[in-house]
Every structure is written in C-alpha cells, then in structure tokens.
C-alpha positions as CSV (number, residue, x, y, z in Angstrom):
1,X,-4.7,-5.1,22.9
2,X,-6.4,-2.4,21.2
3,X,-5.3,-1.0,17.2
4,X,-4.2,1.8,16.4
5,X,-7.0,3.5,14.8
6,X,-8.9,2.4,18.0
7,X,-7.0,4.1,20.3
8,X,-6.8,7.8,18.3
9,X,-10.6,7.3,17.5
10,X,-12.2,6.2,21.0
11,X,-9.7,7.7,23.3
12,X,-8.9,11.0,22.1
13,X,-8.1,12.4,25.7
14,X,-4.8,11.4,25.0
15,X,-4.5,13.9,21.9
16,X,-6.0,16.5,23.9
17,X,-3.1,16.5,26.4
18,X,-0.3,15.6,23.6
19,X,-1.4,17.8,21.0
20,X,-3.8,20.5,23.0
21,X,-3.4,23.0,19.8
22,X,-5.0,20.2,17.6
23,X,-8.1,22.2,17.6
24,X,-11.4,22.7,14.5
25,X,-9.5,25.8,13.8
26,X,-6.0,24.5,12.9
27,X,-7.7,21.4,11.2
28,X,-9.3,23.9,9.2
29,X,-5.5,25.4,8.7
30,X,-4.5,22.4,7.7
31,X,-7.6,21.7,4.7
32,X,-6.8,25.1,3.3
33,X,-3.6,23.4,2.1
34,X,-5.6,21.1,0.3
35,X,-5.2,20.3,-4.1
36,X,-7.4,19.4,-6.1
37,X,-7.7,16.8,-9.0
38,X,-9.4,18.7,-11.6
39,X,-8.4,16.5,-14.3
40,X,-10.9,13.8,-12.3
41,X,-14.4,13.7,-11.9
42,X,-16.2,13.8,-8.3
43,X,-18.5,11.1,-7.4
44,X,-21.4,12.9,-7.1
45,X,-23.6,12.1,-3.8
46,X,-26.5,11.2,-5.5
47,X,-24.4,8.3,-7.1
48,X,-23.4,7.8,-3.6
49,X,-26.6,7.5,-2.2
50,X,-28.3,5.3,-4.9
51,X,-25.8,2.4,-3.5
52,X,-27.6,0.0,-1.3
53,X,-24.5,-0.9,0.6
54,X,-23.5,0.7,3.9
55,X,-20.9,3.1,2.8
56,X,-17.7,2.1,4.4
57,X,-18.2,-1.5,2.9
58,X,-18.6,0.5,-0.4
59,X,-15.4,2.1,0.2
60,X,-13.6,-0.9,1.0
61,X,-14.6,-2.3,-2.1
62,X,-13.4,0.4,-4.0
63,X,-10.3,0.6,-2.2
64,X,-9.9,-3.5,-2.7
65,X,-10.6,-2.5,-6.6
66,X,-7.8,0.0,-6.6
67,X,-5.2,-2.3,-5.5
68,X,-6.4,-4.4,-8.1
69,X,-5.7,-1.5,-11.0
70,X,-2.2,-0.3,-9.2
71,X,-1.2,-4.2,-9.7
72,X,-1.8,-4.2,-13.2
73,X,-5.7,-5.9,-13.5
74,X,-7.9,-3.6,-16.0
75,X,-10.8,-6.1,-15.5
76,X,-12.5,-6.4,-12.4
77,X,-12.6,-9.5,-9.8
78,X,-15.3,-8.7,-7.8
79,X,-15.5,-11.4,-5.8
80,X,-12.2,-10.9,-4.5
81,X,-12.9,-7.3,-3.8
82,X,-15.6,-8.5,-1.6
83,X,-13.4,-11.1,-0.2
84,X,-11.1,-8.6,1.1
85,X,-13.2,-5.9,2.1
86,X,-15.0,-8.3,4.0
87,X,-11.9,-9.7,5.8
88,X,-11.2,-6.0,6.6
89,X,-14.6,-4.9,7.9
90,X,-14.7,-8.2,10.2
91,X,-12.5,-5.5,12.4
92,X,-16.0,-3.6,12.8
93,X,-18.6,-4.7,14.8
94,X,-20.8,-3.1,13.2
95,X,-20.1,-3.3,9.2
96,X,-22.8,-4.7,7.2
97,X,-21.6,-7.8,4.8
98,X,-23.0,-8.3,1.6
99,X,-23.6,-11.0,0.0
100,X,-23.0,-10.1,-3.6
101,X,-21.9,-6.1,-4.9
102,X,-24.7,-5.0,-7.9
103,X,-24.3,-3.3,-11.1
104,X,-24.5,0.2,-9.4
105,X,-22.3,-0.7,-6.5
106,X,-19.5,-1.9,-9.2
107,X,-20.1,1.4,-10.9
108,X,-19.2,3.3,-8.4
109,X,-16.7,1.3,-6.4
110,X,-15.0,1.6,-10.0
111,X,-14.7,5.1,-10.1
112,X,-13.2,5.4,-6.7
113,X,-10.7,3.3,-7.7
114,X,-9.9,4.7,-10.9
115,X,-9.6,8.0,-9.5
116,X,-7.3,6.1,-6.2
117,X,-5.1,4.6,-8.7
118,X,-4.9,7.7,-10.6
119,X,-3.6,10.1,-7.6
120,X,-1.6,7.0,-6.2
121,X,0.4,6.8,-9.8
122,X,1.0,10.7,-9.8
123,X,2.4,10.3,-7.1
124,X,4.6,7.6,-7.5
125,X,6.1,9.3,-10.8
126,X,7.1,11.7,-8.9
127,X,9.0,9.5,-6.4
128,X,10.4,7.3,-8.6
129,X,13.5,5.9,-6.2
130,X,10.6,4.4,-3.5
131,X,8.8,1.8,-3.8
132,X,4.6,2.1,-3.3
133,X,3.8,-0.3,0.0
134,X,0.4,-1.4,0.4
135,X,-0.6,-2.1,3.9
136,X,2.4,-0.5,6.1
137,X,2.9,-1.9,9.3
138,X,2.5,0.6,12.1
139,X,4.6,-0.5,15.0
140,X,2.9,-1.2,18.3
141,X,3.1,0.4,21.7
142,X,2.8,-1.3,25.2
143,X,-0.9,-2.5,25.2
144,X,-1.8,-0.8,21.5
145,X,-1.2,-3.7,18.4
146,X,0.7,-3.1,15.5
147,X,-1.5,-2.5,12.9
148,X,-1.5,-1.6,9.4
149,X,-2.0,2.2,7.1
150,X,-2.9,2.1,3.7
151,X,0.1,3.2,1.7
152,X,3.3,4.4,2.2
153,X,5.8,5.9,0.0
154,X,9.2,6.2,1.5
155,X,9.1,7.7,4.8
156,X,5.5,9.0,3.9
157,X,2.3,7.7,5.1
158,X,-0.3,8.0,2.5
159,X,-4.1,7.5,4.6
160,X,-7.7,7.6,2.1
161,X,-10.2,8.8,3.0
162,X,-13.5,8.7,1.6
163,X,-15.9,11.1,3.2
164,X,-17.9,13.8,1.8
165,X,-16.6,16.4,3.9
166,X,-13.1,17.3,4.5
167,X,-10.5,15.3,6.5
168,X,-11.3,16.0,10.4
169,X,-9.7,16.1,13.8
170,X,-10.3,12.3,13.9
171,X,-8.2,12.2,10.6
172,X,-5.5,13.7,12.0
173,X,-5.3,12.3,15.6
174,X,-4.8,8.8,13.1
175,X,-2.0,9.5,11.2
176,X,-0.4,11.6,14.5
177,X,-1.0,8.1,16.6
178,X,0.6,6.4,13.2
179,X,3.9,8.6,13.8
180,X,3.9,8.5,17.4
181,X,4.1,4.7,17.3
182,X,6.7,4.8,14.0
183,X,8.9,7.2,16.2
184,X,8.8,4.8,19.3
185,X,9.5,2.0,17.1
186,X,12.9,4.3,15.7
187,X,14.1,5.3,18.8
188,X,13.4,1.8,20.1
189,X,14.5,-0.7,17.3
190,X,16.3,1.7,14.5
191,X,13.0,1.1,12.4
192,X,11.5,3.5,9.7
193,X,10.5,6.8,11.0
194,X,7.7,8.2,8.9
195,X,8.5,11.8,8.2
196,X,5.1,13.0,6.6
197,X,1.8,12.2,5.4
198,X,-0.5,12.3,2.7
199,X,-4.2,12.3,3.4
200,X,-6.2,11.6,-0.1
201,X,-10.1,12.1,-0.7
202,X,-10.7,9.6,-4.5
203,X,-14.3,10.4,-3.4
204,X,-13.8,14.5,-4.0
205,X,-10.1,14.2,-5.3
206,X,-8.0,16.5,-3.6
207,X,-4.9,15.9,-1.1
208,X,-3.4,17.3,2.0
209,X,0.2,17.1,2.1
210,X,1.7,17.9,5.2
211,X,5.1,17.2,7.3
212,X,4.8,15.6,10.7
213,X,7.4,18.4,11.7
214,X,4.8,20.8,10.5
215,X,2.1,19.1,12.5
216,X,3.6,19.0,15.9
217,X,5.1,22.6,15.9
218,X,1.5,23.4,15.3
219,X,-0.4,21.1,17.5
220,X,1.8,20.5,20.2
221,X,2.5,23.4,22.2
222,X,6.2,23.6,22.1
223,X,7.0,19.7,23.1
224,X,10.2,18.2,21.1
225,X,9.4,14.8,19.3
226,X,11.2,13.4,22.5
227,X,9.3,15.2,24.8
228,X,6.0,13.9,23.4
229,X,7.2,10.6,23.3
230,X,8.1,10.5,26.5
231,X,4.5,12.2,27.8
232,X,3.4,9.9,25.7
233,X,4.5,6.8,27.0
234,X,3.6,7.7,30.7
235,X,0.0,8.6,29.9
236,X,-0.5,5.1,27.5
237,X,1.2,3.5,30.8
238,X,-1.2,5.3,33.6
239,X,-4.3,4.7,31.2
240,X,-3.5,1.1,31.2
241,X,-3.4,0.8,34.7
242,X,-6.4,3.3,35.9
243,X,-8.6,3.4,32.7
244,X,-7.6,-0.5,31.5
245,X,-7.7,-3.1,34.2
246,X,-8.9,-5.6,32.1
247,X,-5.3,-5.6,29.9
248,X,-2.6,-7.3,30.9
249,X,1.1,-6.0,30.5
C-alpha cells in the first residue's frame, strides 16, 4: 500500500493524464492569488540556514510546536515536539533524527509556529460554526492507504507548507490526490467531501485559497468530477496491475 502524498509525489503520470492543464503556467495562476500576512514577520533564510537540523525535521518541529500553541500551551515542551516530529519523519527514509533541538533551532521552530497558530486562528474566527481538525483522515483508494492532511476546517483542507519558494505543481497534485480520494470516499460511503483548500506558507506568511471546483475546471480539460473519478479509478487499477506487481488487491 502506498500514502497518499506518495502516490501524487512519485507518480505524477497520473496527474498528467487527469489533470493535463495542471501545468508551471496555471500553478503560477494559481500563486497570483496568493495574501499576504503583513502583520507577521518572515523568517528570514539566514535564520533558516544557521539551524543545523535538516529542514523538514525543523519544520516538523515547528509544526509539532504550533499544535502545542492552538491547544492552549504558551510554554514550550520540546521534547514532545521532537517526539512527534520524529514519529512523523520515521515515514521518510531519508529524514535525519536528532537527538536533542538547540537554542537556535527552538528559536526558530518558535516562530514558525507563532506565525502557524496565528493564520490558523484568523481563520478559525472567521468560521466560527466548524470545528479546527488536526490530522484529517484522507480516505484510501484500492492499493493507496488512508492517510492523514494537516488541518481541516469544515469541508476545507488546510495543507502547510514551509518552503522558500512558492507552493508548486507537487503542492497541488497533493491536495488534488486529497480530494480525489475524499470524493471516492463520498460517492462510495456518504463521507465528507472536501470542497476546497487552503495552502499556507508560516515560513513567508501568505495563503492560497482556492475551490476544488475552481481547480478542476482549470486543470482538467473539461472532465466532470464523475468523469475524473471514474478515469481515475481505471488508471489507479491498470497501474496496479502493469506498473505494481508486487501489490496485492
């Protein structure tokens, strides 16, 4: 069984025959809709860089930190930030683990969590009537897992994002995947159909709101939501049998 994120990051072949229109140029549509946070301050990538951990476990920490702040701890417990960005990078072979997180590293996992916390709350006053999920369970798919996105808020998926550049095709092929498989899972089981996304940089502080709707008449040449699922489902199938061998159904 392969995640998710796996399957949108490794096998984008999929996407190309899905979504052929998802091209640089409309991902670069799609950034121009971007806000900014001015009332937050930017890491700067010389802070970035003086951290001596590899940066995605820096991230993870930060993002651990954040979840700490949204439930209501103002003091830091770093060892459990490292406990559970640990227990998340475990899902990469290659992530670095660390034994302990130093002054600078706190410093700057802090920030990136103050600033999270701080576009996560604006959000949530203005959606008072849903309830902030951590950890949303994306439904899985014949041979691809369930798995889990960062937030949700209602029927939208809220993805972070930490780079130093703006979101990218990969980005997008993700949270595309994420509503593929929370469609299936709708028409399939009456579940929760996620009806758009969020995509938020704490790092540079500024947001892509988007709906799926949006998305697919954009990226997806004309298919209906039913259309792609059904395409869909017949190419996930065929990939498991010609590309796959190894799974078993």
């Amino acid at each position: 069984m392969k995640d998710p994120r796996t399957v949108a990051r490794d096998i984008p072949g999929i996407f190309d025959v899905i979504f052929p229109q998802l091209t640089t140029g409309t991902v670069a549509y799609f950034n121009k809709k971007a806000v900014i946070f001015s009332d937050l301050k930017v890491l700067s990538e010389d802070d970035v860089q003086s951290s001596t951990l590899q940066k995605a476990m820096l991230f993870e920490i930060a993002f651990a930190r954040s979840e700490q702040i949204l439930n209501g701890f103002s003091e830091a417990d770093w060892d459990d930030c490292l406990r559970v960005a640990i227990r998340r990078q475990r899902r990469h072979f290659d992530a670095q683990l660390p034994d302990e997180i130093l002054p600078t590293d706190r410093k700057i996992a802090e920030h990136v969590a103050n600033n999270l916390a701080a576009m996560l709350h604006y959000m949530k006053l203005n959606a008072p009537e849903y309830e902030l999920i951590h950890s949303p369970r994306v439904p899985g798919y014949q041979w691809i897992a369930s798995g889990e996105g960062d937030f949700s808020l209602g029927q939208t998926l809220i993805e972070v994002k930490c780079s130093s550049s703006n979101f990218g095709s990969a980005d997008y092929r993700q949270v595309l995947m994420y509503w593929l498989l929370s469609y299936a899972s709708a028409i399939e089981q009456n579940t929760l159909e996620w009806k758009s996304v969020t995509l938020l940089n704490p790092r540079k502080n500024y947001v892509v709101d988007l709906s799926f709707n949006e998305i697919i008449e954009v990226t997806a040449a004309g298919k209906s939501k039913i259309e792609i699922l059904e395409l869909f489902s017949s190419m996930v199938g065929d990939f498991a049998l010609k590309a796959l061998p190894e799974f078993k159904l």
